[in-house]
N, C-alpha and C positions, 0 to 999 in steps of 0.2 A: 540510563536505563530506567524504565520506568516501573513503582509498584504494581501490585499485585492486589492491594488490599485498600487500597482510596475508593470511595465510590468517584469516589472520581469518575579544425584549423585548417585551415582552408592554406591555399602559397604552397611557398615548396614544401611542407609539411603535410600534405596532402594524402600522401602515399603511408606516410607513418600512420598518419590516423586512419586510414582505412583496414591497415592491416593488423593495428589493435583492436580496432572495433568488429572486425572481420571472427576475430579470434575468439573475441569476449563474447560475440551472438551466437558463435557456431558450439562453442562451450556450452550456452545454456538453454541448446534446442531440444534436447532432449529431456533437460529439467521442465522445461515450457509444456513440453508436450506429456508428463507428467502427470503435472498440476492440472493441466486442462481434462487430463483423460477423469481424473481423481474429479475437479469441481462437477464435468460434465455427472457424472455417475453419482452423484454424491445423495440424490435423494431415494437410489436404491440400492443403500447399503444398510445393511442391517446393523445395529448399534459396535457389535463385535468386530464389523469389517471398518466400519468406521474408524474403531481404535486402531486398527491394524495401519490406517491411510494416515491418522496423524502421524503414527511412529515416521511413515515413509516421508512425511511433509516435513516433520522437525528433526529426525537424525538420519540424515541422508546416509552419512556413514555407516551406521549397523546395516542399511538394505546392503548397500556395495561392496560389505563387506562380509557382512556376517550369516549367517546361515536362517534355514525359512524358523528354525527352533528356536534360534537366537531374537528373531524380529516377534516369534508366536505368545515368546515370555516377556518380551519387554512391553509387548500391546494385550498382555496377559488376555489371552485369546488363544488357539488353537492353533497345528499347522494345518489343517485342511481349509479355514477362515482365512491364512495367508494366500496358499495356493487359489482360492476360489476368489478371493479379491485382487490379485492377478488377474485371473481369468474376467472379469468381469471389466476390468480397466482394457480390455483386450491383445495381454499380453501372453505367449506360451508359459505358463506358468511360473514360477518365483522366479526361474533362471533370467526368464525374459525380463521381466519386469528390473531385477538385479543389473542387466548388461545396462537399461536404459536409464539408470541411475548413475554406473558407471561415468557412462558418455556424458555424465555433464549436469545433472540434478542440481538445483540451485542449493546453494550453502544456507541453510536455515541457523541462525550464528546461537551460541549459549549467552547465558548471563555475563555481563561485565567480569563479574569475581572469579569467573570461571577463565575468561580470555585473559584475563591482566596477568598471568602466569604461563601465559606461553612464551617462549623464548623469541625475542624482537627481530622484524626482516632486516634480512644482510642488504637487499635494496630495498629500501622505506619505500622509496618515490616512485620506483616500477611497481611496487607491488600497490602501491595508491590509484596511481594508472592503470590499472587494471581492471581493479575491484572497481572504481567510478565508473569505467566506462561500460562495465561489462552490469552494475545496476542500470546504467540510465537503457545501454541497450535493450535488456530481460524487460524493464518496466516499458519503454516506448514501443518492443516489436511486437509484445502481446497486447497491447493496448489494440481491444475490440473499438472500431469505428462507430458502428452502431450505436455501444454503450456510451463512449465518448459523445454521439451527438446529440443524445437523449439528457445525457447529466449538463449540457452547454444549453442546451434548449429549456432546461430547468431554471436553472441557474439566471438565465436571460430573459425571463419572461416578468416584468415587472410587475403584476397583479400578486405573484408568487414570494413572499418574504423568504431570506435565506439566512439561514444560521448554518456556522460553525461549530463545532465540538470536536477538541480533540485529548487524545492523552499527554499527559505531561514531557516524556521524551519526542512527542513532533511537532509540542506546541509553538515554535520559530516557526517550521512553516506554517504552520496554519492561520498564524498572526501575520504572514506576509502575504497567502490568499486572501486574507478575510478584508487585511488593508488596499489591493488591489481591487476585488470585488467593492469596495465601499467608494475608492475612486469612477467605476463603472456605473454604478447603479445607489438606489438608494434602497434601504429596508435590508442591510445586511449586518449580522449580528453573531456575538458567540453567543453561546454556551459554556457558562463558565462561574466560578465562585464558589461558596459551602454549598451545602449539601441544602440551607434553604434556598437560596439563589439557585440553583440548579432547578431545584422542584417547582421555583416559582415559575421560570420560565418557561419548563415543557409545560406545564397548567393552563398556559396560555399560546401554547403552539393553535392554531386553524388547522383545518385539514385542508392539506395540499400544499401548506407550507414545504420549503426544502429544510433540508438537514442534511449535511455532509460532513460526516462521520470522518477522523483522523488517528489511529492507532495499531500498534506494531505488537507483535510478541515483543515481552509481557503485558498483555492486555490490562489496561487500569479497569478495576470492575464497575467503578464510577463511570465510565465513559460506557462501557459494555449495557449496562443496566440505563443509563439516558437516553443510548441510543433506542434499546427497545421502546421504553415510555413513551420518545418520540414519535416512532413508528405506531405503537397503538393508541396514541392521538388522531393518526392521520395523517404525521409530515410523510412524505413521501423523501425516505431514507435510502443516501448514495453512500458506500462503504469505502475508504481506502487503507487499505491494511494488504497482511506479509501473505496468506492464506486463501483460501476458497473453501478451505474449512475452519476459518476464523467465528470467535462466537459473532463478529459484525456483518459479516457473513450470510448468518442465519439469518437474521433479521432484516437484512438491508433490500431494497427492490431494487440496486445495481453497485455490485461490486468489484472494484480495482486494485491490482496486486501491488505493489513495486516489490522490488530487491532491494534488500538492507544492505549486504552485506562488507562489514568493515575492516580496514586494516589493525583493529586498535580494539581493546575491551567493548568501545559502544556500538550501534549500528551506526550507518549511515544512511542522513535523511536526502541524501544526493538525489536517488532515482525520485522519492516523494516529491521533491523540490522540481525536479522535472516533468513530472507529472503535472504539477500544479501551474505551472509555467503554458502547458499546452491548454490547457481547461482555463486560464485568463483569456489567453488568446482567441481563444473560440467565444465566450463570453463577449469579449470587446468587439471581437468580429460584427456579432449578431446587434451589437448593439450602437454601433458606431456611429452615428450621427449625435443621439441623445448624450455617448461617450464623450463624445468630440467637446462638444459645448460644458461639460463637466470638466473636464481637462482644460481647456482654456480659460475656465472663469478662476481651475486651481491656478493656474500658471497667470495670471494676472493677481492674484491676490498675494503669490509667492514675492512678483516681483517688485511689486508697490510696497510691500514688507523689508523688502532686501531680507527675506527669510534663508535665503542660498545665497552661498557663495560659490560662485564657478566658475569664478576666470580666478 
């Protein structure tokens, strides 16, 4: 889990997995729709309705369960702020808004310290299958194409330098994007170091450079606060995090969700990991010739090396 305080199958398997992955989408259609009603809406909400949107973002449980008095004091806010932020996401009021949390609202998970005390699943394995498939599902069915093709056309455009920055719990993937992207392209780079190493670099961001932003609740504020720096340089800033009211969020000119959520005290960077995988893809796509020849000059240098072993 990361600080708070850094500046920082296809075969006869076939049938299985459609009717887990069936399960796991149909689960979190109503969390999706949600999220998107909350992101859609999010720049007219008034500061108070806003608290009221994170409560429903991060403790799914009090909306589906608890009452509009109960959600009006935990987002210490009002219940007519409740009811009208309902109203405003386009739902019949708390009730509605309640049934569609119900049906399926994405698990927003607690701190490690918090989860490491709940009593262990009687099926580890089902309950891993589940929660994997049912993040990569959340994170790939809402994935807007649009946004996708805009951050792949960034990303792909070699006049355009790209950096990385991530927080501390997603920094695995971001070091397995950023080594993929450096496979692809040249001029790709983190973000990363003390706090001068950091500043030295956004210093020298260009305007128009990329920046692709990598963190989850608990937002590292190191990473929150680089990302904005970034952006009021100029890079033109892509967001990946848990939220649509994430502080990276606010700042970013395109932001993408994934689902965390894990069997286990931590999250899981499963859906992220998948995310990142499709956003190579489209990169290598766009770029495949110049690709190609970058890849073959690694794969002859590998094997004049006998850097691998693979037989």
């Amino acid at each position: 889990m990361s600080s708070e305080t850094d500046w920082n199958v296809r075969s006869n398997h076939s049938g299985t997995w459609n009717d887990i992955s069936g399960r796991a989408a149909g689960a979190t259609l109503a969390a999706v729709e949600v999220e998107e009603r909350i992101g859609k809406a999010s720049a007219q909400l008034t500061p108070a309705e806003r608290r009221v949107a994170e409560v429903v973002l991060a403790r799914p449980q009090l909306v589906a369960f608890g009452t509009v008095a109960e959600l009006a004091e935990t987002s210490q806010s009002g219940a007519a702020t409740v009811v009208r932020l309902a109203g405003k996401l386009g739902y019949d009021g708390f009730t509605g808004l309640q049934q569609a949390v119900q049906h399926g609202l994405a698990r927003q998970l607690r701190p490690a310290a918090e989860r490491i005390r709940e009593p262990a699943a009687s099926d580890a394995i089902g309950r891993h299958v589940e929660l994997e498939l049912d993040n990569v599902a959340s994170t790939l069915r809402t994935l807007d194409a649009d946004a996708l093709d805009d951050l792949v056309t960034h990303l792909a455009d070699p006049a355009r330098r790209v950096h990385v920055l991530s927080g501390d719990a997603s920094l695995g993937v971001a070091q397995q994007l950023l080594g993929e992207l450096r496979a692809l392209r040249d001029d790709a780079h983190a973000i990363e170091g003390n706090d001068v190493a950091v500043r030295r670099t956004i210093s020298q961001l260009r305007e128009g450079d990329v920046v692709l932003a990598i963190d989850l609740r608990r937002y590292d504020r190191w990473v929150v606060e680089a990302a904005a720096a970034a952006h009021g340089r100029g890079a033109w800033l892509a967001a990946v995090t848990d939220s649509l009211l994430s502080p990276l969020a606010a700042v970013a000119d395109r932001t993408f969700t994934v689902a965390a959520a894990g069997g286990g005290p931590f999250d899981s960077h499963v859906g992220t990991l998948a995310l990142a995988n499709v956003v190579v893809a489209g990169v290598a796509d766009r770029l495949r010739a110049d690709a190609t020849h970058r890849l073959d000059l690694a794969e002859a240098a590998w094997r004049e090396g006998g850097a691998l072993t693979d037989r």
